[in-house]
PDB file of N, H, CA, C and O in Angstrom:
ATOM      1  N   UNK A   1     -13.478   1.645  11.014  1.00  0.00           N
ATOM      2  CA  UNK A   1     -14.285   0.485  10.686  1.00  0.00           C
ATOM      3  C   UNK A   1     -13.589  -0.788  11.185  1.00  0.00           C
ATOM      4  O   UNK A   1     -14.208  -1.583  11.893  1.00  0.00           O
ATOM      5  N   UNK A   2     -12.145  -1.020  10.782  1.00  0.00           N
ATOM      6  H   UNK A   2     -11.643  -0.374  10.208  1.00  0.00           H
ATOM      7  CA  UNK A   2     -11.499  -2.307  11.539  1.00  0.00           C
ATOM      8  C   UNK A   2     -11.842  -2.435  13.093  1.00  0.00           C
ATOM      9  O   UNK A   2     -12.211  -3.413  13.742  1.00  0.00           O
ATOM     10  N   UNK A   3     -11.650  -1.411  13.384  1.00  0.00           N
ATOM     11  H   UNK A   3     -11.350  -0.616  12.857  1.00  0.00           H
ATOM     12  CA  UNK A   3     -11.722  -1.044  15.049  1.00  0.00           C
ATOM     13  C   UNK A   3     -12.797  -1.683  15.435  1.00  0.00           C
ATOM     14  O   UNK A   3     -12.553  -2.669  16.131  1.00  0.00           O
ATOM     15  N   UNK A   4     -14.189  -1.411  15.174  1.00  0.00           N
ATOM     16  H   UNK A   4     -14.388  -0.610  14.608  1.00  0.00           H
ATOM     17  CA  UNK A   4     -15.405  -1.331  14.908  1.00  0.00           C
ATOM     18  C   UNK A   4     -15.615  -3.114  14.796  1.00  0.00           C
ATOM     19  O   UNK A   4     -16.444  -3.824  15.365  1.00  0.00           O
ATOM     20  N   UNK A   5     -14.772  -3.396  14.057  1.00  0.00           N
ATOM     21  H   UNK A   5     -14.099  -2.819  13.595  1.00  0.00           H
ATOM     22  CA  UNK A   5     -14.605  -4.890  13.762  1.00  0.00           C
ATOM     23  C   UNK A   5     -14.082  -5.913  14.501  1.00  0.00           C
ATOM     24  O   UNK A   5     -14.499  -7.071  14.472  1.00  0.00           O
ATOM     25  N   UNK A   6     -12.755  -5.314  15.468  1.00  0.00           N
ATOM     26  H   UNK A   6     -12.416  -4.374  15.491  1.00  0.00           H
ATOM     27  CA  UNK A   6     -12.551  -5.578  16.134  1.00  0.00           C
ATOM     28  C   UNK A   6     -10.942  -6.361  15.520  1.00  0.00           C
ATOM     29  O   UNK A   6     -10.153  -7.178  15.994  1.00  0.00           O
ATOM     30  N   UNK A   7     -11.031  -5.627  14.316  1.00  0.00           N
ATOM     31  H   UNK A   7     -11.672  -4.963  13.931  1.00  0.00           H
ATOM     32  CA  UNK A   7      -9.557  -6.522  13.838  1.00  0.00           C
ATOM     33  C   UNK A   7      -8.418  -5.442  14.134  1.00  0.00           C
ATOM     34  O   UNK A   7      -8.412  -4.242  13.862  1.00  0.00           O
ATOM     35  N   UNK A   8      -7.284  -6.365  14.886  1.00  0.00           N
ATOM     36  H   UNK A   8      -7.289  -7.340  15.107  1.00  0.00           H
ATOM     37  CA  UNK A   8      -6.004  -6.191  15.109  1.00  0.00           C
ATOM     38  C   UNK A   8      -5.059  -5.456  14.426  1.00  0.00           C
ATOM     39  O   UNK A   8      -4.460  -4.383  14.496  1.00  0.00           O
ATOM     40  N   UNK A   9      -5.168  -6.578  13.642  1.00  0.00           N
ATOM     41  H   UNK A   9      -5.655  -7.450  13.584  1.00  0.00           H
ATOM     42  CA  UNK A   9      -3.735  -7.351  12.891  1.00  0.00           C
ATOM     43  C   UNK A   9      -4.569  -7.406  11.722  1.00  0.00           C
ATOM     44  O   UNK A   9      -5.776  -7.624  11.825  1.00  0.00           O
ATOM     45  N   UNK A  10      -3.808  -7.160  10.244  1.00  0.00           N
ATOM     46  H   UNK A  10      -2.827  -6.983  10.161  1.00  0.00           H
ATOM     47  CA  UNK A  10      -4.145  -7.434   9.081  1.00  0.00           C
ATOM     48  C   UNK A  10      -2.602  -7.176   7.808  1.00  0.00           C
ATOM     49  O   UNK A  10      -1.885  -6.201   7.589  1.00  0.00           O
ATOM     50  N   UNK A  11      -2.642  -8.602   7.223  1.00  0.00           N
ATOM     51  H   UNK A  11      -3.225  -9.395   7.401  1.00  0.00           H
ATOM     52  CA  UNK A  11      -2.112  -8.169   6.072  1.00  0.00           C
ATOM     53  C   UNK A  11      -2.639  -7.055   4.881  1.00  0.00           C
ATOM     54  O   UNK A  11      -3.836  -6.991   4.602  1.00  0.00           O
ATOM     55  N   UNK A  12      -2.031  -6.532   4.477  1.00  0.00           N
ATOM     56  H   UNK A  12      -1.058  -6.584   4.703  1.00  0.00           H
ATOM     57  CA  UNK A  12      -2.430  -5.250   3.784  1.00  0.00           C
ATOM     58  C   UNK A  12      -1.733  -5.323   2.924  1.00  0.00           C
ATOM     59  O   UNK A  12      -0.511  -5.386   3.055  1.00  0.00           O
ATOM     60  N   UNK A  13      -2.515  -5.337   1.517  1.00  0.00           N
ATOM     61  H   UNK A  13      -3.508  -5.286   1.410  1.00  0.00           H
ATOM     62  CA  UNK A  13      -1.896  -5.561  -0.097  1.00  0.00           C
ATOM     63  C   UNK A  13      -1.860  -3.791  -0.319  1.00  0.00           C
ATOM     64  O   UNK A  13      -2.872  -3.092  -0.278  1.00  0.00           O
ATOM     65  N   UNK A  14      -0.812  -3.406  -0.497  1.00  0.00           N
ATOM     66  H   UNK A  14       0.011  -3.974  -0.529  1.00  0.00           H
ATOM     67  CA  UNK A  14      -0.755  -1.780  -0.907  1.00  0.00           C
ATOM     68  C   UNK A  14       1.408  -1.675  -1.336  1.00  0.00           C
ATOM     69  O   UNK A  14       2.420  -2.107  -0.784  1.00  0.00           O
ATOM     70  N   UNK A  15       1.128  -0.918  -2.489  1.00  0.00           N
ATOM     71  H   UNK A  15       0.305  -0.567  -2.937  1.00  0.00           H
ATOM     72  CA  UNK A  15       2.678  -0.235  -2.621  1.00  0.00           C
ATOM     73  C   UNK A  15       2.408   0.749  -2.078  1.00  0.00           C
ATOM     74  O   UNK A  15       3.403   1.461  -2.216  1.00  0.00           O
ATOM     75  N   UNK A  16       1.340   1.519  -1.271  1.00  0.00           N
ATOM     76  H   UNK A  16       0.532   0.942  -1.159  1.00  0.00           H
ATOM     77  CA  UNK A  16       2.002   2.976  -0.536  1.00  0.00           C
ATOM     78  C   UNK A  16       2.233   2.891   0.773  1.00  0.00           C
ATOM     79  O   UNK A  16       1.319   2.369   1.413  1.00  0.00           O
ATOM     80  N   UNK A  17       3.435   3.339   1.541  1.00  0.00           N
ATOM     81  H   UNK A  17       4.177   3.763   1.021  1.00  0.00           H
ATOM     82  CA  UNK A  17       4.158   3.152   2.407  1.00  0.00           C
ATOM     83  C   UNK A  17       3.249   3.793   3.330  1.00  0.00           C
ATOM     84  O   UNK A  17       2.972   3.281   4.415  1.00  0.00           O
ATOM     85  N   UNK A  18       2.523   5.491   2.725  1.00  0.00           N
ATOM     86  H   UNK A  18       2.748   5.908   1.845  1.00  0.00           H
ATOM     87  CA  UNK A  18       1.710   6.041   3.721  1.00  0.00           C
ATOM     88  C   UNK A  18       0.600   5.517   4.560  1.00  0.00           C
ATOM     89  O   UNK A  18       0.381   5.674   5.761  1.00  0.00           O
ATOM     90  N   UNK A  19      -0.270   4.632   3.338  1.00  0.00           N
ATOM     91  H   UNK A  19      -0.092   4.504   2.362  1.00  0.00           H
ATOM     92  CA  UNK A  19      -1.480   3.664   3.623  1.00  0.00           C
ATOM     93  C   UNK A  19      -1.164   2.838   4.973  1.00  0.00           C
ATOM     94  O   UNK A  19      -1.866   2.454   5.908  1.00  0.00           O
ATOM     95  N   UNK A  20       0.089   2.746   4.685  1.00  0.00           N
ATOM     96  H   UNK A  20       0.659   3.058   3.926  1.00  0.00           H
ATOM     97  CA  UNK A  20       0.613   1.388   6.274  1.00  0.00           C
ATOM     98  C   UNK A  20       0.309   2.555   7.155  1.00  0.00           C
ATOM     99  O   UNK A  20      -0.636   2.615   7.941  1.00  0.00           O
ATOM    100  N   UNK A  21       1.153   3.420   6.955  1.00  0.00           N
ATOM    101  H   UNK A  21       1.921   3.372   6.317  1.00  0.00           H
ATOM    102  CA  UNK A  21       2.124   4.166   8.403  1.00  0.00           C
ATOM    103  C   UNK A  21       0.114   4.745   8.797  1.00  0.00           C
ATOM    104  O   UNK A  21      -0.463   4.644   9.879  1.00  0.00           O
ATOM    105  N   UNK A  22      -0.269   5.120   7.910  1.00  0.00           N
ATOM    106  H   UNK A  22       0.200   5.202   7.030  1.00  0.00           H
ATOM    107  CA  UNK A  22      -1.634   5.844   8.527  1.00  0.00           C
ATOM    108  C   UNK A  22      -2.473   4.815   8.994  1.00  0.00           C
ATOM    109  O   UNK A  22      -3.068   5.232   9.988  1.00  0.00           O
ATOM    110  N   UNK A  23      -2.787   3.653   8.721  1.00  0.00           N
ATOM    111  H   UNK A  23      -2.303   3.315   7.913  1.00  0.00           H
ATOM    112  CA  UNK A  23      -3.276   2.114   9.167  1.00  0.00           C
ATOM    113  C   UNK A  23      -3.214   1.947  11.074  1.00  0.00           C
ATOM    114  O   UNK A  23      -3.927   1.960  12.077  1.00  0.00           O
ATOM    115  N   UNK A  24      -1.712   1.786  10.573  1.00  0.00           N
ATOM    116  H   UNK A  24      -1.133   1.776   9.758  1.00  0.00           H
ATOM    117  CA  UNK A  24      -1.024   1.357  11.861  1.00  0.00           C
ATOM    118  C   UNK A  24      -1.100   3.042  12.715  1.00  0.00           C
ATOM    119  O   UNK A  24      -1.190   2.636  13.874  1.00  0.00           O
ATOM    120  N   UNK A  25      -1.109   3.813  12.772  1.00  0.00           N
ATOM    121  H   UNK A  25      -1.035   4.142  11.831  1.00  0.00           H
ATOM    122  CA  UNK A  25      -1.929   4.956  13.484  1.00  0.00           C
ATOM    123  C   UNK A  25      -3.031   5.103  13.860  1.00  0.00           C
ATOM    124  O   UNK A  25      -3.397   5.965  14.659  1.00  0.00           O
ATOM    125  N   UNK A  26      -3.749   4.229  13.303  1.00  0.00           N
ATOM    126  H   UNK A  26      -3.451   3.529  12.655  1.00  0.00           H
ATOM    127  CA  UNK A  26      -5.363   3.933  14.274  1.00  0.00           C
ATOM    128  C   UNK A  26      -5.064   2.666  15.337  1.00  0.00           C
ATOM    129  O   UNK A  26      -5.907   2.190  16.096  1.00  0.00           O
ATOM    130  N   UNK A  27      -4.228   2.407  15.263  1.00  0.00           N
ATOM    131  H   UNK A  27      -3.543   2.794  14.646  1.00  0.00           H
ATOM    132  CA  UNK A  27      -4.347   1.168  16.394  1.00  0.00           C
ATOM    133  C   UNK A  27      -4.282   0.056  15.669  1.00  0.00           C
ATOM    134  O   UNK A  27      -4.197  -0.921  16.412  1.00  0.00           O
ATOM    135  N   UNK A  28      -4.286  -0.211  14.574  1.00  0.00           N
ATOM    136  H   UNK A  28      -4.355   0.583  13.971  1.00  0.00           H
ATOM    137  CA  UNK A  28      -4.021  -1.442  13.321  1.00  0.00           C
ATOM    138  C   UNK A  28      -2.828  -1.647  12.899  1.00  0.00           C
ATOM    139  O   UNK A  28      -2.165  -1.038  12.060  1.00  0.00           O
ATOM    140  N   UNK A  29      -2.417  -3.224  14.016  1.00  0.00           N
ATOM    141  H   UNK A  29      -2.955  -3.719  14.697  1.00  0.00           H
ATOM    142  CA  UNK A  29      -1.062  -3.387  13.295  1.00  0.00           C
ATOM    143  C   UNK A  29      -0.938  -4.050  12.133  1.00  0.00           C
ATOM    144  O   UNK A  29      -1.465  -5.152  11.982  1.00  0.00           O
ATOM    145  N   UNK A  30      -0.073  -3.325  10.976  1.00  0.00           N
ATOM    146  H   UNK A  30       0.356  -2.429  11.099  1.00  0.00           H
ATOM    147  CA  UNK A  30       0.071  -4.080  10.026  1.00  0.00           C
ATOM    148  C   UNK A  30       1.409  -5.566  10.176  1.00  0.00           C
ATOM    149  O   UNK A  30       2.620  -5.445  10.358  1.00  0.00           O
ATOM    150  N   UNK A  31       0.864  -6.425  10.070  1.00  0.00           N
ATOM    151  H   UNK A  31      -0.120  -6.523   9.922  1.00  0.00           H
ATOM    152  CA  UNK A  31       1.545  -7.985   9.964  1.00  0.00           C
ATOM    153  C   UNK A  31       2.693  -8.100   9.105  1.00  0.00           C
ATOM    154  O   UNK A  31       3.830  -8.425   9.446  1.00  0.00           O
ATOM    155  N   UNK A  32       2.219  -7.753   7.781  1.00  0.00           N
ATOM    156  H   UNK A  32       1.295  -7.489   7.504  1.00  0.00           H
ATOM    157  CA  UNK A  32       2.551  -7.603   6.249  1.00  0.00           C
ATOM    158  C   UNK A  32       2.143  -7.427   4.722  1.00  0.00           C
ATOM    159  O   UNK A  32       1.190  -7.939   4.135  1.00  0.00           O
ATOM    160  N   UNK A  33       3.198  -6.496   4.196  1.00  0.00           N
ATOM    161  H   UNK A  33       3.972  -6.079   4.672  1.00  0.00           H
ATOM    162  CA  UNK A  33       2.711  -5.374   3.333  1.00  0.00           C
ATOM    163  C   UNK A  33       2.940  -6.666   2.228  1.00  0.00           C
ATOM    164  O   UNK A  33       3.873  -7.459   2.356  1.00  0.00           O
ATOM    165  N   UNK A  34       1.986  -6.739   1.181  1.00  0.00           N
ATOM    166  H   UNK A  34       1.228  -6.095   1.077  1.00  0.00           H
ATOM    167  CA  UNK A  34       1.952  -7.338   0.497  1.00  0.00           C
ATOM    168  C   UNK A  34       1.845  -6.621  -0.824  1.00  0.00           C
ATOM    169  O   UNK A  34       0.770  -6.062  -1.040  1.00  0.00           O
ATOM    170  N   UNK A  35       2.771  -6.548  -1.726  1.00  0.00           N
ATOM    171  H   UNK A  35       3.645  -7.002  -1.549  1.00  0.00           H
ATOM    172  CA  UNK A  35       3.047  -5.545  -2.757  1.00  0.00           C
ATOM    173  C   UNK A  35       2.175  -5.760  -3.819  1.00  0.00           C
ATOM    174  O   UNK A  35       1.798  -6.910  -3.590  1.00  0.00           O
ATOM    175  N   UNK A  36       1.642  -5.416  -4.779  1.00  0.00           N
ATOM    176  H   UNK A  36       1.949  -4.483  -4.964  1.00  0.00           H
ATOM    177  CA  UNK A  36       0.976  -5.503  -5.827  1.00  0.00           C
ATOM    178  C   UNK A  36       2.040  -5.130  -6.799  1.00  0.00           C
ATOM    179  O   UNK A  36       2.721  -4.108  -6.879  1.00  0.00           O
ATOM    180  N   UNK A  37       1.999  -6.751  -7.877  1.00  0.00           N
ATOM    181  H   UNK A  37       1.445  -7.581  -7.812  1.00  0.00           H
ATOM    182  CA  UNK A  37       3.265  -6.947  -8.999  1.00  0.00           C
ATOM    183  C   UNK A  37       2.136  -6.770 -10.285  1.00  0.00           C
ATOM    184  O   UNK A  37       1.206  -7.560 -10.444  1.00  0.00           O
ATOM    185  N   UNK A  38       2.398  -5.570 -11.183  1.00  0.00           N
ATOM    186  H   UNK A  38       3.154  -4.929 -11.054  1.00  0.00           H
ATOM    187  CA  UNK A  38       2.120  -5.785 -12.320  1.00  0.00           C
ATOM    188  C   UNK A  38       2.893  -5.543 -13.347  1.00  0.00           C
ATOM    189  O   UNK A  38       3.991  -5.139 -12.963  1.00  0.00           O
ATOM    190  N   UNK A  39       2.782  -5.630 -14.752  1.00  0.00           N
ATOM    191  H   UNK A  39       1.890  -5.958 -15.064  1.00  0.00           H
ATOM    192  CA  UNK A  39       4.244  -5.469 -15.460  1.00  0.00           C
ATOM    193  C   UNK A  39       3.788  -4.034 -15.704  1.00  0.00           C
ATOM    194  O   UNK A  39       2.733  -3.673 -15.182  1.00  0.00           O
ATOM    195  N   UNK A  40       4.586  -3.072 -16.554  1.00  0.00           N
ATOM    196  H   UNK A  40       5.443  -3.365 -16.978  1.00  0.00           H
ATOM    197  CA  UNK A  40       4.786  -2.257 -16.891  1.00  0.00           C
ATOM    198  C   UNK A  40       4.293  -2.521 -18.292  1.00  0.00           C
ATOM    199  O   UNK A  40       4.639  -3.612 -18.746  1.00  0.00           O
ATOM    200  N   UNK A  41       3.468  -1.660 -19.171  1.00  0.00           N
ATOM    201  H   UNK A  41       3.187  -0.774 -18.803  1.00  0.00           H
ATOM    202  CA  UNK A  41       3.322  -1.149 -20.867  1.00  0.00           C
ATOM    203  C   UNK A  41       2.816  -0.099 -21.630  1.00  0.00           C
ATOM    204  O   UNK A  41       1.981   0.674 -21.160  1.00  0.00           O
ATOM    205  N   UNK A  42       3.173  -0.019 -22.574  1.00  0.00           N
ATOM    206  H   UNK A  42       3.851  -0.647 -22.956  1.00  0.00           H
ATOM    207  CA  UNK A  42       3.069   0.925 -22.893  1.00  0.00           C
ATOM    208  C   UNK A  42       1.568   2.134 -22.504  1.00  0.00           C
ATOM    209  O   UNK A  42       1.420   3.306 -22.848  1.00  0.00           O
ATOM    210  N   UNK A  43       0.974   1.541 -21.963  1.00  0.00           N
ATOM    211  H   UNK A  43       1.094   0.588 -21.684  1.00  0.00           H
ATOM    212  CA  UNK A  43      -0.523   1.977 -21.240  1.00  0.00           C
ATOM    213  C   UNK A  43      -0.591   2.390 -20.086  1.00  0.00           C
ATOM    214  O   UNK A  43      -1.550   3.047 -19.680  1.00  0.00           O
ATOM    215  N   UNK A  44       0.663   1.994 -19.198  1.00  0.00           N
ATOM    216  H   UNK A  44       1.442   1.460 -19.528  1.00  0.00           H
ATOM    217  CA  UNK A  44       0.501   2.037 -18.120  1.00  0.00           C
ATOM    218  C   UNK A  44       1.749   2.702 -17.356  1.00  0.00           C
ATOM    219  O   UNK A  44       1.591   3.378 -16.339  1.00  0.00           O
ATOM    220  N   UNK A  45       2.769   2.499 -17.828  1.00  0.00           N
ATOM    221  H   UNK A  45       2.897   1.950 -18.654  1.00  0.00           H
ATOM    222  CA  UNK A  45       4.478   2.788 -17.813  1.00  0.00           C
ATOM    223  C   UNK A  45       4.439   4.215 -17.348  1.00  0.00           C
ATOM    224  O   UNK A  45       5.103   4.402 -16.329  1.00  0.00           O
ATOM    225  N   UNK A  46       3.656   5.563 -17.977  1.00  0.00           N
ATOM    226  H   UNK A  46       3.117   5.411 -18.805  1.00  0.00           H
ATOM    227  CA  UNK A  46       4.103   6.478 -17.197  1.00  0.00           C
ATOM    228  C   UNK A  46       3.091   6.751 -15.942  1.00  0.00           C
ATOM    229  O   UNK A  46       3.394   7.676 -15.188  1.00  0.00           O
ATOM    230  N   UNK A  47       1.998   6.056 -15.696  1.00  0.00           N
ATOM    231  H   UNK A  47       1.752   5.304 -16.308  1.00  0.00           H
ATOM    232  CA  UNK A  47       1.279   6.617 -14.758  1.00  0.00           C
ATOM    233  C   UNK A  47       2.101   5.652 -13.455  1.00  0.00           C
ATOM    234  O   UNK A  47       2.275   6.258 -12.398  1.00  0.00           O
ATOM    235  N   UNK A  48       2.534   4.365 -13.524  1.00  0.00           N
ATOM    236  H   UNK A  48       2.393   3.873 -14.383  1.00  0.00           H
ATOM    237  CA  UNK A  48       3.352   3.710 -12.456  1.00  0.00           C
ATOM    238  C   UNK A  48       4.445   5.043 -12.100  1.00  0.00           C
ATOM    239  O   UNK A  48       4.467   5.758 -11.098  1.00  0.00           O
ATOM    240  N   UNK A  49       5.340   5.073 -13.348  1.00  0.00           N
ATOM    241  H   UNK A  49       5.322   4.493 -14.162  1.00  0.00           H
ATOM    242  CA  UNK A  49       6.138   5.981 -12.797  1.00  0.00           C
ATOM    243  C   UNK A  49       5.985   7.069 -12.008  1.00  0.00           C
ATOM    244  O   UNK A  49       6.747   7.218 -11.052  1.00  0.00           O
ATOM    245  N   UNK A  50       5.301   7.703 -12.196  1.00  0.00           N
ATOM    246  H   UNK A  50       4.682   7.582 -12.972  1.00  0.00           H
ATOM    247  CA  UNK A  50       4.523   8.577 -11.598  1.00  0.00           C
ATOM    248  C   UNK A  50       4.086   8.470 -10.245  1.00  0.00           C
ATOM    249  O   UNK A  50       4.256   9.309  -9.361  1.00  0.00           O
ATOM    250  N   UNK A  51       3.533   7.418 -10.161  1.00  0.00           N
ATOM    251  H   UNK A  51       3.394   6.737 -10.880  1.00  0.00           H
ATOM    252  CA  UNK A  51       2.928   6.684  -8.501  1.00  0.00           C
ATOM    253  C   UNK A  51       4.593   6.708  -7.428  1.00  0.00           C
ATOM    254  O   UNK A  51       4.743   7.033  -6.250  1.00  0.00           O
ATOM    255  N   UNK A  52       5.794   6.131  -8.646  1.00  0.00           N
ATOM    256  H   UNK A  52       5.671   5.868  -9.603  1.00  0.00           H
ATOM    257  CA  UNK A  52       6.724   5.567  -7.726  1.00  0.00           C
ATOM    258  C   UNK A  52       7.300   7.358  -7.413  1.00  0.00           C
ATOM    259  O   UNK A  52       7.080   7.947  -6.355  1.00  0.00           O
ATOM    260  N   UNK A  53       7.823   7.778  -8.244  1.00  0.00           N
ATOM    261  H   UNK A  53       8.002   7.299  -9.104  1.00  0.00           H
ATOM    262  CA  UNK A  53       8.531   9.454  -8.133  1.00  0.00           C
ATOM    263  C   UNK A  53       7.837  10.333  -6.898  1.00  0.00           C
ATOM    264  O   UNK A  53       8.336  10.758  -5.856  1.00  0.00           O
ATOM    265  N   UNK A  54       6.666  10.420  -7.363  1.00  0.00           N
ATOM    266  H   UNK A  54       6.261  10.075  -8.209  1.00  0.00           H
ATOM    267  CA  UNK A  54       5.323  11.626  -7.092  1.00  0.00           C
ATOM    268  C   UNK A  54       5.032  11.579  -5.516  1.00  0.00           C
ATOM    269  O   UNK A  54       5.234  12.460  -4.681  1.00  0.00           O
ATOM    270  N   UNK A  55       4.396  10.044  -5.322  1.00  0.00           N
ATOM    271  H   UNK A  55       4.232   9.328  -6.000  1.00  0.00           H
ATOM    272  CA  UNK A  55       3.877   9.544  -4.225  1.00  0.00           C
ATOM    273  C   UNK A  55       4.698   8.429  -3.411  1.00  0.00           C
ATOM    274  O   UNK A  55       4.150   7.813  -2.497  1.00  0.00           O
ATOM    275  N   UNK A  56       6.362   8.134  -3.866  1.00  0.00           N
ATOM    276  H   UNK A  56       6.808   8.635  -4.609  1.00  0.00           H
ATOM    277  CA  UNK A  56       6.794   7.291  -2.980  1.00  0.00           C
ATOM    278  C   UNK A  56       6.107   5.825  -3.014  1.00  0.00           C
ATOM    279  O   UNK A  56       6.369   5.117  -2.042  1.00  0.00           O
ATOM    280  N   UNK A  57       5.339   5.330  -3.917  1.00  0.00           N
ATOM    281  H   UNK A  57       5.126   5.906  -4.707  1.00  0.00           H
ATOM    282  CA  UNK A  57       4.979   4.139  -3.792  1.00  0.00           C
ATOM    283  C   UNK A  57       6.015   3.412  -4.165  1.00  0.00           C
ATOM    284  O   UNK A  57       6.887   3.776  -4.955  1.00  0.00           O
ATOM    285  N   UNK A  58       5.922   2.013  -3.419  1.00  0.00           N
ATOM    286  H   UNK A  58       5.214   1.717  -2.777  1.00  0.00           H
ATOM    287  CA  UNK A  58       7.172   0.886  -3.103  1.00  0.00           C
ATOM    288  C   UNK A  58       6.854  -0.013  -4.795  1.00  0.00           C
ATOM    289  O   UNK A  58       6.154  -1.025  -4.850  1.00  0.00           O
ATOM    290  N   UNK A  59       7.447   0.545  -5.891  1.00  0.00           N
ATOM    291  H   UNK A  59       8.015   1.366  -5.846  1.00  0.00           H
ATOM    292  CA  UNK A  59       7.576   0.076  -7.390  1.00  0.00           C
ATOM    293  C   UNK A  59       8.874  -0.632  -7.800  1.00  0.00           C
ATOM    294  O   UNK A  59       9.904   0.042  -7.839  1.00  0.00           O
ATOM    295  N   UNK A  60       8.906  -1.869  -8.093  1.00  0.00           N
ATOM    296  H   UNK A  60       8.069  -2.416  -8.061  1.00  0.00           H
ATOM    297  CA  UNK A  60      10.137  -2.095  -8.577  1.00  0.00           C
ATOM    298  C   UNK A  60      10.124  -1.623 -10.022  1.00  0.00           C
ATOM    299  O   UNK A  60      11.140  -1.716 -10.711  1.00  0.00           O
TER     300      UNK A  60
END
């Protein structure tokens, strides 16, 4: 669809490292990865963890 669009270049809000690397494999260079900051609680704390362990997403 970018292609299609005719876009290049795009900043890209994502913690998964794969999302880039597969992006930038269609011919879409990524510019910069722009992280998504949320806090951690008790609601949410083990499924982040999970994202960061499981799937390598970029979690501080």
């Amino acid at each position: 669809m970018l292609q299609l669009l005719g876009v290049r270049d795009v900043r890209l809000m994502t913690n998964n490292p794969e999302k880039v690397a597969a992006i930038e494999a269609e011919g879409v260079h990524v510019i910069e990865r722009v992280e998504h900051q949320m806090p951690t609680n008790p609601h949410n704390e083990t499924y982040l963890a999970t994202k960061r362990d499981r799937a390598g997403h970029l979690l501080r």
